[in-house]
N, C-alpha and C positions, 0 to 999 in steps of 0.2 A: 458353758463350763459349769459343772455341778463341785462348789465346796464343800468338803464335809463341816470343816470347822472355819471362822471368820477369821483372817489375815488379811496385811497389810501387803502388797505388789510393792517392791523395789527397784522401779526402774532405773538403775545405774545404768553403765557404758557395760558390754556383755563382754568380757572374754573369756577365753576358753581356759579349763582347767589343766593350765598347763605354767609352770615358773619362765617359762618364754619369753612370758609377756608380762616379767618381774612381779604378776599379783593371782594368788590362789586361794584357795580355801585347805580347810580341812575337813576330810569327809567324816572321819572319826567324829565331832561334835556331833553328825548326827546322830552319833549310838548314846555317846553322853549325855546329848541332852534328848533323849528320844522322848521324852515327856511332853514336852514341846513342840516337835515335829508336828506339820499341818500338811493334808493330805490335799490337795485339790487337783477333781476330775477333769482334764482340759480337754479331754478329747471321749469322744462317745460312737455309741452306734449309730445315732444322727446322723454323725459325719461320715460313717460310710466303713465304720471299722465294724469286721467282723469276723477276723482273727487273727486282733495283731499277734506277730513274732519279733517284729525289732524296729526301732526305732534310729534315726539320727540327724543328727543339725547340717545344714549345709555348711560346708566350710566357707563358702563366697558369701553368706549372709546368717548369719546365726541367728535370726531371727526367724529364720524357714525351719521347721521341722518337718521331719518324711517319717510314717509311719508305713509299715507294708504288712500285708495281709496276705496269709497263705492260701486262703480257701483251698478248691481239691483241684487237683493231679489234672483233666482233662478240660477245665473251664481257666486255669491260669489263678497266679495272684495279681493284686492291683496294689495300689499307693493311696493314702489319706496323705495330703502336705498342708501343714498349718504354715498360713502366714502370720508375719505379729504373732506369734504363739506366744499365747499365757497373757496375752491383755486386751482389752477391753474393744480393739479392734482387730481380732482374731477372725480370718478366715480360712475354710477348710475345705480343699479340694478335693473329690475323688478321683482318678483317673486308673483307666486300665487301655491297657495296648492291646491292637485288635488279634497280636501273635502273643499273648501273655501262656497262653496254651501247650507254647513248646520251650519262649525264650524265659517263662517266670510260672514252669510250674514248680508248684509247693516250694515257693521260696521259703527259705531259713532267715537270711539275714541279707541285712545290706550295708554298706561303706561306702562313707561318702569321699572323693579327693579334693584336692584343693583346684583344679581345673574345674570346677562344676558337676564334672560328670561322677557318677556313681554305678556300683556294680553289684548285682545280688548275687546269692550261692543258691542253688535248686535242689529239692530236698527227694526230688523224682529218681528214680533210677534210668529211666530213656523217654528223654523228651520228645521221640517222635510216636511213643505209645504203642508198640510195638512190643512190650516186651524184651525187648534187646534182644530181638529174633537174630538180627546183624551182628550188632554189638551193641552195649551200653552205652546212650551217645547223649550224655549230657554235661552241663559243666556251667562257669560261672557267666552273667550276661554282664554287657556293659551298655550304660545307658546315659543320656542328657537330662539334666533338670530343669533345662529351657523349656516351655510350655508350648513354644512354638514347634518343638519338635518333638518331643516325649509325647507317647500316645498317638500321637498324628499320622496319618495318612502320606509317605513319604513321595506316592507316584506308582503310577506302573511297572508292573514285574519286580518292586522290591517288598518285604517278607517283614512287618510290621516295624518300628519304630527304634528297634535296639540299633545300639551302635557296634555292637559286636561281641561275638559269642565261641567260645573257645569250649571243646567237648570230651575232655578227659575224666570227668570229674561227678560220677552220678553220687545219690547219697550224699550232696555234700549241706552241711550242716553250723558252716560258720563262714566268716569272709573279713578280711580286714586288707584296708588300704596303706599303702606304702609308699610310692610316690608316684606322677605322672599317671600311666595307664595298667598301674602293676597294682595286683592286688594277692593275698596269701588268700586259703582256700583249704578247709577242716573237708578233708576228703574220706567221705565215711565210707567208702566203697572199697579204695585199695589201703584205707586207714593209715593215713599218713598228712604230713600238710604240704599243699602243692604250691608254688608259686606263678602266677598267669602275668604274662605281660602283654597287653595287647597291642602295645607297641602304636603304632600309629591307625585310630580305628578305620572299618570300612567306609564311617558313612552308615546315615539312618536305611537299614530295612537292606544292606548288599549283604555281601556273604564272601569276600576273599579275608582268608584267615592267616594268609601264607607268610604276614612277617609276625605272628604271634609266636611267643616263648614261656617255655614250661618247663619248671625247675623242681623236682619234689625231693622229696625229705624223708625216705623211707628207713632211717637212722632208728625216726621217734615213732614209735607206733599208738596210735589212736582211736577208738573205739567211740562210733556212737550210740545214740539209744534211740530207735526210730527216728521219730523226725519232731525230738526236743531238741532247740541247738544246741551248740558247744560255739557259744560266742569267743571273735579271737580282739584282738587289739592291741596295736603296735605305740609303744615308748619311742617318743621320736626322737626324745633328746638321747638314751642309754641304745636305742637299736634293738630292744629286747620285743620279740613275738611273744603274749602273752595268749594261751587256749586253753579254754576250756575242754578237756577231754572228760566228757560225759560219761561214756561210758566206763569208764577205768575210774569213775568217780574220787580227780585231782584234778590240779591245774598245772599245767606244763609251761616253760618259757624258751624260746629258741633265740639265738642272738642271731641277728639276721647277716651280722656282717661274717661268721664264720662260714669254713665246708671250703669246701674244693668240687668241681667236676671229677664225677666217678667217668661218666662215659654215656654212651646213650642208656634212654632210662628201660630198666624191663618190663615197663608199661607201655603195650603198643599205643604209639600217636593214634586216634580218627582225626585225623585229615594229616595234611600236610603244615607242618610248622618250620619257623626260624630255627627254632632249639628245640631238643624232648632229652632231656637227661634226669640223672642221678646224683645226687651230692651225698657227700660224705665229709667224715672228720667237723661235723657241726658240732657247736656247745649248747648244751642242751641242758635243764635242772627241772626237777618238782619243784613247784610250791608250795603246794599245802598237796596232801594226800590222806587226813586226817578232818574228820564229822563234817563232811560231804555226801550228798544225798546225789542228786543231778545238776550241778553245776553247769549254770544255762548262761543269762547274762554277763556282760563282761565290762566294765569301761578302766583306763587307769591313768591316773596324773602322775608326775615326776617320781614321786616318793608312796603313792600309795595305788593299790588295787583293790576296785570294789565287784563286788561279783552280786548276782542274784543264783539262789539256790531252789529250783522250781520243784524240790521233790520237799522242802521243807517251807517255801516261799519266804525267806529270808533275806537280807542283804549283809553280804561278809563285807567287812572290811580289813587290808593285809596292810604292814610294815613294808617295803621294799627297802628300808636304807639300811638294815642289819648285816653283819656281813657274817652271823651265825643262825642262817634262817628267816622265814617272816610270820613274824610273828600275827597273830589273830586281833586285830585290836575290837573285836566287838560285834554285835547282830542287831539287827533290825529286823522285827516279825511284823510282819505285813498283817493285819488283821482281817481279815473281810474277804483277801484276794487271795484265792486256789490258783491260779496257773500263770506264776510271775515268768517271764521274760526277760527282753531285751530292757539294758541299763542304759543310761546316759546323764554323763554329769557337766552342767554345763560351766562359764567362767561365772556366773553370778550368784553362785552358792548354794544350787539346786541340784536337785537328781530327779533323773525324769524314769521311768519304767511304764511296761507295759504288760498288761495282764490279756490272754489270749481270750478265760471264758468271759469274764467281764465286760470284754469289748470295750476296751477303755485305755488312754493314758493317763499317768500319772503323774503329777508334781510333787515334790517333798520341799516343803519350805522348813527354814528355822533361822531366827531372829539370832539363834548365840551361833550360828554357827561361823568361826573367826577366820577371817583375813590373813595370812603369811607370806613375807617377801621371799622371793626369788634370794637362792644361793650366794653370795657376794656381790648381791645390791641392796643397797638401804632404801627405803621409800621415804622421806620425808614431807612435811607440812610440804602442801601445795602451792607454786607461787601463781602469782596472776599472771598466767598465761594463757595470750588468745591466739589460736590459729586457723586462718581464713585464707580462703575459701574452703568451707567444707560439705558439699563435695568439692574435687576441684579435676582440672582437667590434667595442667601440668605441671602448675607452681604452688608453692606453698606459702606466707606469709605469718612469719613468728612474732607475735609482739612482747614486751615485757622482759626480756632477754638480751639489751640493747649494752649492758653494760659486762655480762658474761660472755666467755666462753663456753659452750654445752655441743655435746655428740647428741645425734639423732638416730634412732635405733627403729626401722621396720619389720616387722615382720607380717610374714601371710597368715591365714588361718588354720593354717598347719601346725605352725607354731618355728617355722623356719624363717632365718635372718637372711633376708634380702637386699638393705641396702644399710651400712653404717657411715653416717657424715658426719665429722669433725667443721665445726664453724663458728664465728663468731658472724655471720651476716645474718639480717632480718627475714631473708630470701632464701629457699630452698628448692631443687631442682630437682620434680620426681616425675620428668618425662620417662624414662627407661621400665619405669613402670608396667603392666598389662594392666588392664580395667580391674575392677575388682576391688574389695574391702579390704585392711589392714589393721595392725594393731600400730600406733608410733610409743616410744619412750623417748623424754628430751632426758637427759641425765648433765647434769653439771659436771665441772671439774675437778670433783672429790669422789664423782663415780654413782652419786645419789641422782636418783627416778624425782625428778622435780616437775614432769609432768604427763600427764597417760592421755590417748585419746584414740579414739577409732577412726579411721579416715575412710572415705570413699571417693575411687579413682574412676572419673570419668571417662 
């Protein structure tokens, strides 16, 4: 890692910036105190980055970061994944899949789910390179983060390592995850945002598409600008699709829970699907449409949205809790870096970005930047509280807690509420579980966060 300037690494417990998990940041300080702001280089062309476009943490272990790299149209993109990223025992993987060529050209962006698996957008027009002699036949891939499978060699007669690949969608220039196998999809072709569900995958390197579904949104219309993204990102608590529409230089929001089924969509299916329709009657708003350049990057927590602006290389940050507007609260001018990117802000009070000519990720640290409770919970002085075994397999063990009552509050790295228990016993029961990483809150019986911890489910 190259720093520019010397800082101190805070390795707190990581959560994601989200009021979910009762503890966030505020991004604004970083504009406040941007004096202070401390830039360090965590990722390089050492590592095998040589053009990133976007960046994101795994939700099953936020300590993994995935960088991906578009390189060109006929050779594929590949993946940089830091493990430990940002500390002192950081390692950096390259990898590329040996069909990167048709299922990851000129990728745009990627989204990570809470399953592990993750899916990019492809910024080709027809990934069999053709020309779309046929038809335009590309679309969003979906893939594993497991190492045992990603990249790998899956057997004979199957067609490299993805887990599956849905082909409506050339041009396309943004991607964001929603739940399970479903992801949204910045379709710069029929300019509109599509939604893919890939429903139960094939399987590494098969090709049956047939219970895939595809929902699009030709309500909002969307323009790209070649193949700079138009990052999207979904509000998990509000339901709000937030996009970058690049080309119409603004930012759009779609509430995902709205629309109705118009009917089949006027976008002929390539292949055979579960679904291919049209939706109507969606709620739909601008956000900003005002001193936007190309409006690239995207990430956003409960109450705010931070954007990267790659035609001015800036960081905006928005108000979302106004109910006349969102207001602008502030810019960060990137000094040094010409072709900012993909945004990410993680729970520990950073923001991470990626610059494409520089070949490099970024860290933004700052010391002021403050801590704010979740919505009606109070966080109070922490008591001594130990919970063992961690990791664990099925039980849990509370100590210090022997004379209270306190609720037990899980959540995934989504930021979704999985299991709520009411107890006053030392013993808790989280076999119902799936493997995987968590966030806990114990919270007493006045409704106070008396104590936060990351678990991992054996």
């Amino acid at each position: 890692m190259k720093t520019k300037t010397t800082l101190s690494l805070f390795m707190g417990m990581m959560l994601l910036s989200t009021s979910s998990f009762g503890q966030a940041y505020w991004p604004e300080d970083f504009v406040t105190n941007k004096a202070t702001n401390t830039y360090t280089e965590v990722g390089t062309v050492q590592d095998g980055l040589d053009s990133p476009v976007d960046l994101d943490f795994n939700k099953k272990d936020p300590t993994e970061l995935w960088v991906i790299n578009m390189r060109t149209e006929n050779v594929g993109g590949n993946t940089v994944t830091y493990r430990n990223v940002g500390t002192a025992s950081q390692q950096a993987f390259l990898k590329k899949d040996g069909n990167s060529w048709h299922f990851m050209s000129l990728p745009t962006a990627l989204a990570f789910g809470s399953n592990g698996n993750w899916a990019n957008s492809p910024g080709v027009f027809d990934a069999n390179h053709r020309g779309g002699a046929s038809a335009p036949f590309t679309g969003p891939s979906l893939w594993s983060s497991d190492f045992a499978i990603y990249a790998q060699n899956a057997g004979p007669g199957t067609n490299g390592s993805h887990l599956d690949m849905l082909h409506g969608s050339p041009y396309s220039v943004g991607i964001a995850w929603h739940k399970d196998n479903e992801y949204f999809t910045f379709d710069g072709y029929n300019g509109h945002v599509a939604m893919y569900d890939f429903a139960i995958d094939h399987g590494p390197g098969n090709s049956n598409h047939d219970d895939g579904r595809l929902r699009r949104y030709p309500e909002i219309s969307l323009k790209r600008l070649g193949l700079v993204p138009g990052h999207m990102e979904i509000d998990p608590q509000r339901k709000w699709l937030y996009i970058n529409d690049i080309g119409n230089k603004r930012i759009v929001r779609i509430d995902i829970t709205s629309g109705t089924v118009k009917g089949t969509s006027s976008v002929r299916a390539s292949e055979r699907l579960a679904e291919n329709v049209d939706m109507e009657n969606v709620t739909w708003e601008v956000v900003a449409s005002t001193g936007l350049d190309k409006p690239c990057g995207l990430d956003v927590t409960e109450d705010r949205l931070v954007i990267t602006d790659n035609g001015t290389n800036e960081i905006i940050v928005y108000d979302l809790t106004q109910t006349n507007g969102f207001p602008e609260l502030g810019r960060i001018k990137l000094s040094g870096y010409t072709n900012v990117m993909g945004i990410k802000l993680d729970g520990d009070g950073k923001m991470w970005f990626v610059d494409k000519t520089a070949k490099t990720v970024v860290r933004i640290d700052n010391d002021n930047v403050k801590k704010r409770n979740a919505v009606g919970i109070k966080e109070i002085s922490p008591v001594d509280v130990n919970v063992f075994p961690n990791p664990f397999n099925d039980k849990l063990t509370i100590s210090g807690l022997e004379a209270e009552n306190f609720s037990v509050s899980i959540y995934d790295l989504s930021g979704k509420s999985v299991i709520q228990i009411e107890s006053s016993l030392s013993e808790i029961n989280l076999g119902e579980l799936t493997k995987g990483m968590y966030f806990m809150h114990i919270i007493n019986d006045q409704g106070n966060i008396i104590h936060s911890e990351k678990i991992l489910k054996q």
